[in-house]
Backbone as CSV, one residue per row, in Angstrom:
resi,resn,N_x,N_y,N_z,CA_x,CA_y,CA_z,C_x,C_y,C_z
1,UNK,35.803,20.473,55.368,37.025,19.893,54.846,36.840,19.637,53.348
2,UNK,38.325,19.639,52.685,37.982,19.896,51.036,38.870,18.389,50.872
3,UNK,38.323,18.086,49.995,39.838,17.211,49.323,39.445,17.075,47.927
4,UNK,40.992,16.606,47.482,41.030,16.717,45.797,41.642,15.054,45.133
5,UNK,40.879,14.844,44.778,41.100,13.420,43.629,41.691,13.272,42.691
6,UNK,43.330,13.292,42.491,43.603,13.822,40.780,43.387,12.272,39.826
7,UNK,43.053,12.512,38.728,42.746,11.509,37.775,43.588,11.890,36.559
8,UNK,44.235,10.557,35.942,45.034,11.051,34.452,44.332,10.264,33.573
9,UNK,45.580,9.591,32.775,44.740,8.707,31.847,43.791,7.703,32.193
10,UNK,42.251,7.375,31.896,41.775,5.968,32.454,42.166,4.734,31.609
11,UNK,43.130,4.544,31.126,44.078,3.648,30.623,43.767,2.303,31.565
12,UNK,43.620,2.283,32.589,43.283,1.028,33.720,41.947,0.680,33.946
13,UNK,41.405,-0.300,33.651,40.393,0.089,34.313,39.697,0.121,35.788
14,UNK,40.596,-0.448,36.794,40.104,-0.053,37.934,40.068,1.548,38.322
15,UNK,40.658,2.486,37.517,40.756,4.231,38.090,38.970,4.234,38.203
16,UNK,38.773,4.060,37.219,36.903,4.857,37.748,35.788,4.114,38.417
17,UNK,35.938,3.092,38.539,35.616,2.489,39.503,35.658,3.474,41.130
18,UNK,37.088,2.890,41.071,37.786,3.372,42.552,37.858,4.828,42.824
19,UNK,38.045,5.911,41.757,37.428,7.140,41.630,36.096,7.488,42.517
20,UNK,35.190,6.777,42.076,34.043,6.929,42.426,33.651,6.245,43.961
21,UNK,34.209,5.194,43.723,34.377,4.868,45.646,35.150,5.590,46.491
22,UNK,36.315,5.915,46.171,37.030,7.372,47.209,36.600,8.709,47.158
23,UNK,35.563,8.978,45.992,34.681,10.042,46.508,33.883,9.861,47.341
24,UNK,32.803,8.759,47.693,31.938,8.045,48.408,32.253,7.859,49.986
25,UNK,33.939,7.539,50.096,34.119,7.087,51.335,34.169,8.032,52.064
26,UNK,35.134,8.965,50.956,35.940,10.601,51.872,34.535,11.449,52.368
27,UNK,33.602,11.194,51.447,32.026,12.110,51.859,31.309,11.724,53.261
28,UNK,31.685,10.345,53.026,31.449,9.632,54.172,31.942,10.320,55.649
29,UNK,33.296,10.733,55.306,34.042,11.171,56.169,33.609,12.725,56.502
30,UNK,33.192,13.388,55.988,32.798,14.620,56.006,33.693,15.273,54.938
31,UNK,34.136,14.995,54.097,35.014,16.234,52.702,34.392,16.269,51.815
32,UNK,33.865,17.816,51.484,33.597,17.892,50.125,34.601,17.572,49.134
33,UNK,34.419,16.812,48.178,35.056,15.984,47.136,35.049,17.085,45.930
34,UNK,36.487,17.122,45.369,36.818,17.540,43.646,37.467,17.022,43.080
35,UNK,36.983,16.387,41.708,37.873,15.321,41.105,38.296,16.313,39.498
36,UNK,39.314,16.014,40.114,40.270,16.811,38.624,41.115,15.778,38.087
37,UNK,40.245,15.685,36.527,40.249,14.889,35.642,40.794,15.036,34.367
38,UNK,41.682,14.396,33.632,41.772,14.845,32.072,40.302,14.002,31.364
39,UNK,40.169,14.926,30.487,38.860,14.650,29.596,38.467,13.363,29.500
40,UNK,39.082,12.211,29.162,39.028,11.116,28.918,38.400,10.214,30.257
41,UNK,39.057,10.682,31.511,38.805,9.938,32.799,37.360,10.925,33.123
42,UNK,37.446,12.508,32.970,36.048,12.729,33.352,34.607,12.338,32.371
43,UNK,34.742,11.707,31.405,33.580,11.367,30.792,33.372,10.046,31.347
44,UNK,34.554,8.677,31.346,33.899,7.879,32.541,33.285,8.191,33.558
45,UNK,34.199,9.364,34.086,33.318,9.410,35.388,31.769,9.721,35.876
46,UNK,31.812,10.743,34.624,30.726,11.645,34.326,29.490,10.496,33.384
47,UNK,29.723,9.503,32.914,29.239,8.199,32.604,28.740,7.512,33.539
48,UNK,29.831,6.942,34.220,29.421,5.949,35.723,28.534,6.632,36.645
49,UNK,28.383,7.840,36.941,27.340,8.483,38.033,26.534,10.185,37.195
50,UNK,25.903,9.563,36.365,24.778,10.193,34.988,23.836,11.333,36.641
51,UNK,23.764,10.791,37.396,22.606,11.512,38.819,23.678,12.474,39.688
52,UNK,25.125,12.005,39.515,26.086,12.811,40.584,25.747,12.560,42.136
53,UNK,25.702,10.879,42.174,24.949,10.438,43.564,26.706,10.734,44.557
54,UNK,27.959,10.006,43.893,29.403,10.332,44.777,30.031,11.329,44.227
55,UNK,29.931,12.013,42.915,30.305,12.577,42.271,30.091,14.375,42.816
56,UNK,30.604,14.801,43.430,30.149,16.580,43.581,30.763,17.711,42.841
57,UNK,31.815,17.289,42.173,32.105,18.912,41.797,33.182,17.967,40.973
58,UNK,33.701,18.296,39.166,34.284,17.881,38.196,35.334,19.139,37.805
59,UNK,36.665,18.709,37.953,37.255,20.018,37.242,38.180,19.641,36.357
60,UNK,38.619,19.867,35.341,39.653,19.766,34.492,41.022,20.101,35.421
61,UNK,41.601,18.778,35.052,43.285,18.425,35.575,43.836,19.515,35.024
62,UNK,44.175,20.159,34.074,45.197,20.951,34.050,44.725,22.417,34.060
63,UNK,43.645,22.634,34.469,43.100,24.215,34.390,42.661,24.284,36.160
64,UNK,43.121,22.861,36.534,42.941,23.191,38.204,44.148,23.014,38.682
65,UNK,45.558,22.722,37.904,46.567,22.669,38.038,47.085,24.470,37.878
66,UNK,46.584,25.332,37.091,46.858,26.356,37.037,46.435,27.190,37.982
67,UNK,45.193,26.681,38.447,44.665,27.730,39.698,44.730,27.352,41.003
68,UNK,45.349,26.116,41.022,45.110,26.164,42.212,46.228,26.286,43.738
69,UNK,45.742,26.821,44.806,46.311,27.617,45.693,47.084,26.424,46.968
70,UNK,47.879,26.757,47.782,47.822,26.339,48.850,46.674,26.814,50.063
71,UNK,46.350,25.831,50.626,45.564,25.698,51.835,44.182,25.762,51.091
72,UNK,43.551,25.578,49.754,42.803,25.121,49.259,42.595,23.750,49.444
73,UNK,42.802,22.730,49.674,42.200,21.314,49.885,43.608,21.200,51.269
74,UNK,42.307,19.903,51.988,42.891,19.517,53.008,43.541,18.314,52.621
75,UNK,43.104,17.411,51.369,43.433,16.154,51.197,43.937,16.302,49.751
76,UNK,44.683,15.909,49.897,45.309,15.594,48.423,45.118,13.731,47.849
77,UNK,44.243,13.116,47.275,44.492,11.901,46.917,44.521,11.341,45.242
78,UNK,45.785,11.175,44.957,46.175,10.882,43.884,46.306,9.706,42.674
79,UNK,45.521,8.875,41.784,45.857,7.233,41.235,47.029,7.733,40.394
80,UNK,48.065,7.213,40.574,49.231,6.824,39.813,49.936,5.351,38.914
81,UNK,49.661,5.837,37.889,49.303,4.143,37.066,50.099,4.096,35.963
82,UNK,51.041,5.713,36.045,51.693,6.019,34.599,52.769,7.159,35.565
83,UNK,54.102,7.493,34.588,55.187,7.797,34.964,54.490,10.002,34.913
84,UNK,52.989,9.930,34.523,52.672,11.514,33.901,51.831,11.377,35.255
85,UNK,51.078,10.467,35.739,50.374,10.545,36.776,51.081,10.827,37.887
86,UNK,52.358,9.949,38.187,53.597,10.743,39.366,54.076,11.714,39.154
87,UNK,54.121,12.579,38.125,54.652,13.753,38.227,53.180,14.766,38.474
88,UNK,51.995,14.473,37.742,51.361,15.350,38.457,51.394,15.537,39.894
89,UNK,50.979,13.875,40.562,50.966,14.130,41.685,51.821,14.703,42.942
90,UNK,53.097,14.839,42.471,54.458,15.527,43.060,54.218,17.048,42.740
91,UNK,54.021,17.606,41.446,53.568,19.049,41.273,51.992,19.132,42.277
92,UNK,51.076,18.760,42.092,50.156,19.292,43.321,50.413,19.026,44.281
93,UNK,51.154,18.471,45.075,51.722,17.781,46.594,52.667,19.111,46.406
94,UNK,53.476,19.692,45.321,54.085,20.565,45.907,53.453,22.088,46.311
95,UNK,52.462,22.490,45.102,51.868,23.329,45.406,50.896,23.439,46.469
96,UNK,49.809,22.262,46.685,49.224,22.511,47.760,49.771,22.579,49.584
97,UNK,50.481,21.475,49.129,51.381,21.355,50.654,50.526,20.716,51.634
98,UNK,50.024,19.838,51.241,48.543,19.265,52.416,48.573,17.500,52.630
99,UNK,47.972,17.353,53.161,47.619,15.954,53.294,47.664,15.060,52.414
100,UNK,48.517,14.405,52.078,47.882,13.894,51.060,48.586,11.971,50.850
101,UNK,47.804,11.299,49.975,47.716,9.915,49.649,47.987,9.453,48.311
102,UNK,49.194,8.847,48.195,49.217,8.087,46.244,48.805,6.993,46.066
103,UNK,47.848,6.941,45.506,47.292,5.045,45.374,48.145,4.883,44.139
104,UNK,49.209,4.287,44.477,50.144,3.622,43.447,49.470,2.432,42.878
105,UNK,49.782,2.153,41.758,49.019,0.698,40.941,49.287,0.295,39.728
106,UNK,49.574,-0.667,39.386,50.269,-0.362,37.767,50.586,-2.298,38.050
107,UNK,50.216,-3.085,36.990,50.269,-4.541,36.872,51.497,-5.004,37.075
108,UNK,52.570,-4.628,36.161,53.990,-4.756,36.096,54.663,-4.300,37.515
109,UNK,55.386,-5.157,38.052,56.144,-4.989,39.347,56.948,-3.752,39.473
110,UNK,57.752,-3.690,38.334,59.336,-2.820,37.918,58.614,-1.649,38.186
111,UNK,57.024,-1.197,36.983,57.137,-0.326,37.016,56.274,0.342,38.142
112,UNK,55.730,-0.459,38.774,54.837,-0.020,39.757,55.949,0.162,41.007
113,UNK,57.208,-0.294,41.093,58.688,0.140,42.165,58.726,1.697,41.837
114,UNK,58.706,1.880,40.576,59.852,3.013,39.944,58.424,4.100,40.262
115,UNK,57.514,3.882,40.173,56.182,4.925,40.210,56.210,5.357,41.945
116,UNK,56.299,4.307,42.654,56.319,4.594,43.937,57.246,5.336,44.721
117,UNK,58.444,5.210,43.826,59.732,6.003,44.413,59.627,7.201,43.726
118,UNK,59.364,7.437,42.589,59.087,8.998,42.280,58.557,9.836,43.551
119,UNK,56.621,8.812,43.784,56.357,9.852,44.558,56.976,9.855,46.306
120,UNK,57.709,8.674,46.810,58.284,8.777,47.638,59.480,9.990,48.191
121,UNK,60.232,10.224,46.934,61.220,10.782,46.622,60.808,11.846,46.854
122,UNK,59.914,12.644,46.249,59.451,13.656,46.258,58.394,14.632,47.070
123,UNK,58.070,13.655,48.156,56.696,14.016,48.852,56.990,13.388,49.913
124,UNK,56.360,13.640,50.950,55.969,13.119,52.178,54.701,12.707,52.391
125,UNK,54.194,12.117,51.094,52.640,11.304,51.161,52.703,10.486,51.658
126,UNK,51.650,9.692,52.049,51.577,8.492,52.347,50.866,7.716,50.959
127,UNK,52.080,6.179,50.936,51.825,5.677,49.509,51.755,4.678,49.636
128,UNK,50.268,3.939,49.175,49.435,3.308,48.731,50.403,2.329,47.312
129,UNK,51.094,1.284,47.546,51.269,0.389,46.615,50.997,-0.864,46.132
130,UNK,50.050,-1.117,45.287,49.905,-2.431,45.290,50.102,-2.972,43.608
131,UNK,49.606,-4.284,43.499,49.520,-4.142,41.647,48.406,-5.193,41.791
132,UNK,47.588,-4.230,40.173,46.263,-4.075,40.170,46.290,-3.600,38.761
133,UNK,45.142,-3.862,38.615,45.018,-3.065,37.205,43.204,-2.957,36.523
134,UNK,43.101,-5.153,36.462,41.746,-4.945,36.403,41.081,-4.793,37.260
135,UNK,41.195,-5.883,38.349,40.982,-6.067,39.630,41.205,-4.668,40.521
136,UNK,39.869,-4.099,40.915,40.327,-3.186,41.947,40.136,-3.218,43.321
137,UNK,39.956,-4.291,43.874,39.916,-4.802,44.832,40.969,-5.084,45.957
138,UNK,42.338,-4.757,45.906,43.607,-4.928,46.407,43.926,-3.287,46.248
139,UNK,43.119,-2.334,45.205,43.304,-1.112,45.911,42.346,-0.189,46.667
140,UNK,41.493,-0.760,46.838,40.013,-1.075,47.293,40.427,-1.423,49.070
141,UNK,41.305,-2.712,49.441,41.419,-2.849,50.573,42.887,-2.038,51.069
142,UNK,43.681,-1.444,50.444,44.646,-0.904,50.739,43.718,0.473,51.419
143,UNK,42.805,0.828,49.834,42.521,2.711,50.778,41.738,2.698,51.795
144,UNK,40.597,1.334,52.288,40.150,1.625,53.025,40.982,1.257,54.877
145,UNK,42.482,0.980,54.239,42.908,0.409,55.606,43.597,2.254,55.808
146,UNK,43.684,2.891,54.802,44.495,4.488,55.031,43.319,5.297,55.432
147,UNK,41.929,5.293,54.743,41.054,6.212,55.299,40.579,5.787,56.349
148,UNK,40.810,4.609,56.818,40.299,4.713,58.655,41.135,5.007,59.587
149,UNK,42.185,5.882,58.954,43.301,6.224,59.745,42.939,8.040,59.772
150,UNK,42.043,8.106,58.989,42.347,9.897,58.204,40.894,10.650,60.052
């Protein structure tokens, strides 16, 4: 089993944190993990785990946005924290067509509504909303109440 992690801006800082724990859990689970990252979020990432202990395979967000196929990943799981992060995640939910999860999150109430209904609107994910930002701990207990469902 494959699954894919998309990452945008790390503008928050709970994304790499929690990045790195939903690679950890899903491995747990048996999926090889790919986290497709814009530059900025993969050098945290690529920072926080220097050994690649949760970390398995790094790809650039928009050059894995160009290649990539349906029925290539089984899991689609997405952080949405910005109005560019819901639209990615609606363009790969459309192209892949798979499984997939939005960990919605964003401090502000309004805009963390309006982020969730994008990807509602648009997908048949299952979506992860809470508000969070430094604290990642409330999205921390949200994913692990969805991956013991997976």
């Amino acid at each position: 089993m494959k699954a894919l992690i998309l990452l945008g801006c790390p503008e928050t800082p709970s994304q790499t944190p929690m990045s790195i724990y939903a690679s950890y859990k899903l491995s747990e689970k048996g999926y090889d993990v790919t986290i497709a990252a814009n530059p900025a979020a993969s050098k945290l990432v690529k920072v926080s785990d220097p050994e690649k202990y949760y970390i398995q395979e790094m790809v650039d967000l928009d050059d894995c946005l160009a290649n990539v196929q349906e029925g290539e990943y089984d899991l689609l799981l997405g952080f949405v924290h910005k109005d560019a992060a819901a639209s990615y995640f609606v363009t790969f939910y459309q192209l892949l067509q798979t499984k997939s999860i939005a960990l919605v999150f964003e401090k502000d109430s309004e805009l963390l509504k309006e982020y969730a209904e994008i990807v509602s609107e648009n997908t048949d994910a299952e979506v992860i909303s809470v508000r969070a930002f430094h604290n990642p701990n409330p999205i921390k207990v949200n994913l692990d109440k969805v991956l013991k469902e997976l």
